[in-house]
C-alpha positions as a printed Julia matrix, in Angstrom:
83×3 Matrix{Float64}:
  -1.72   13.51  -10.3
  -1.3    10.3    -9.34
  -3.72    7.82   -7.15
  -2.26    5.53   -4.39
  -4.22    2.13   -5.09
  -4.23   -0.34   -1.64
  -4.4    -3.95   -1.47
  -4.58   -6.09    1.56
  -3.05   -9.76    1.21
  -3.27  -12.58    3.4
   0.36  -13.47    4.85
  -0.63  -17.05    4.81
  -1.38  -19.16    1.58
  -0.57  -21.97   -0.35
   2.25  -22.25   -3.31
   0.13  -22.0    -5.96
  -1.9   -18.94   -4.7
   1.31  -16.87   -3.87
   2.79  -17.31   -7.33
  -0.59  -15.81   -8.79
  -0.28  -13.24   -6.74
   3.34  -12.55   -7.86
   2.18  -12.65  -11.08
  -0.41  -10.49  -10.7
   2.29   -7.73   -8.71
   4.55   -8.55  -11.47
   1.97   -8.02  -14.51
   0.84   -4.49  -12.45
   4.81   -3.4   -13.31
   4.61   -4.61  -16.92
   1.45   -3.55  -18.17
   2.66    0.18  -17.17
   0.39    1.01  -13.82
   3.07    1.15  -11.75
   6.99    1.0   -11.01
   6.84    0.04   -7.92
   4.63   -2.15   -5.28
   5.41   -0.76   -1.5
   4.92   -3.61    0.83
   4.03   -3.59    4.77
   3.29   -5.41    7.27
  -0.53   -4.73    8.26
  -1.11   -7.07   10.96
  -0.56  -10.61   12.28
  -2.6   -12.04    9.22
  -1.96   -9.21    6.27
   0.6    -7.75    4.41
  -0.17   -3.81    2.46
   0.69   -3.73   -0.68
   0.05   -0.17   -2.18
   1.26    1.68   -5.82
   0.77    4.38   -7.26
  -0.38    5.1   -10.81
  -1.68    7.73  -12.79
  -5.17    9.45  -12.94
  -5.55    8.08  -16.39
  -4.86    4.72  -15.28
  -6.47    4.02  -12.0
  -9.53    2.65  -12.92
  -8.24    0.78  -15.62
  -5.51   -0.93  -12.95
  -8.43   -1.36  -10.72
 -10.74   -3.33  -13.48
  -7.34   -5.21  -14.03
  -7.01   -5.95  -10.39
 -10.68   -6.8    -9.86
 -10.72   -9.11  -12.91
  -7.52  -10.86  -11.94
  -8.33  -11.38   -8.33
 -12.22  -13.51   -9.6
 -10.24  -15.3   -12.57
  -7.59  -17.06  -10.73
  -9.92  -17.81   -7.52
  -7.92  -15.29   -5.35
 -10.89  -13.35   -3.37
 -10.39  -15.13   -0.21
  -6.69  -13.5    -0.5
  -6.47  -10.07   -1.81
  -9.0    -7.29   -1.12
  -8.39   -4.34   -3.14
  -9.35   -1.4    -0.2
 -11.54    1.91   -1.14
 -10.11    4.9     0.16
């Protein structure tokens, strides 16, 4: 069965910081979590970014995630939300 995995971004940030973060959507796609990252507008300040991946996976995309976000200094713009 697969598990929906939620991420809130910040709308606005710098250069730099938004091409980590495209990185980081794009490396979710190649490392085989996902297919697809579903995109919405949350509010005035945040964007929703939600996939789904398998069982299996989820809390090995979630370590990813979590390790990704410290490394490249990105905790001030992406929270990964507990359902």
């Amino acid at each position: 069965m697969d598990k929906t995995i939620n991420l809130r971004v910040r709308k606005e940030i710098d250069r730099s910081s938004e091409l980590k973060v495209l990185k980081l959507k794009g490396s979710l796609i190649t490392k085989g979590y996902t297919e697809i990252i579903h995109i919405a507008d949350e509010n005035d300040d945040f964007y929703l970014n939600s996939f789904s991946t398998s069982s299996e996976l989820r809390k090995e995309a979630e370590q990813y995630l979590l390790e990704y976000i410290a490394n490249n200094e990105l905790n001030t713009m992406i929270t990964v939300l507990e359902k």
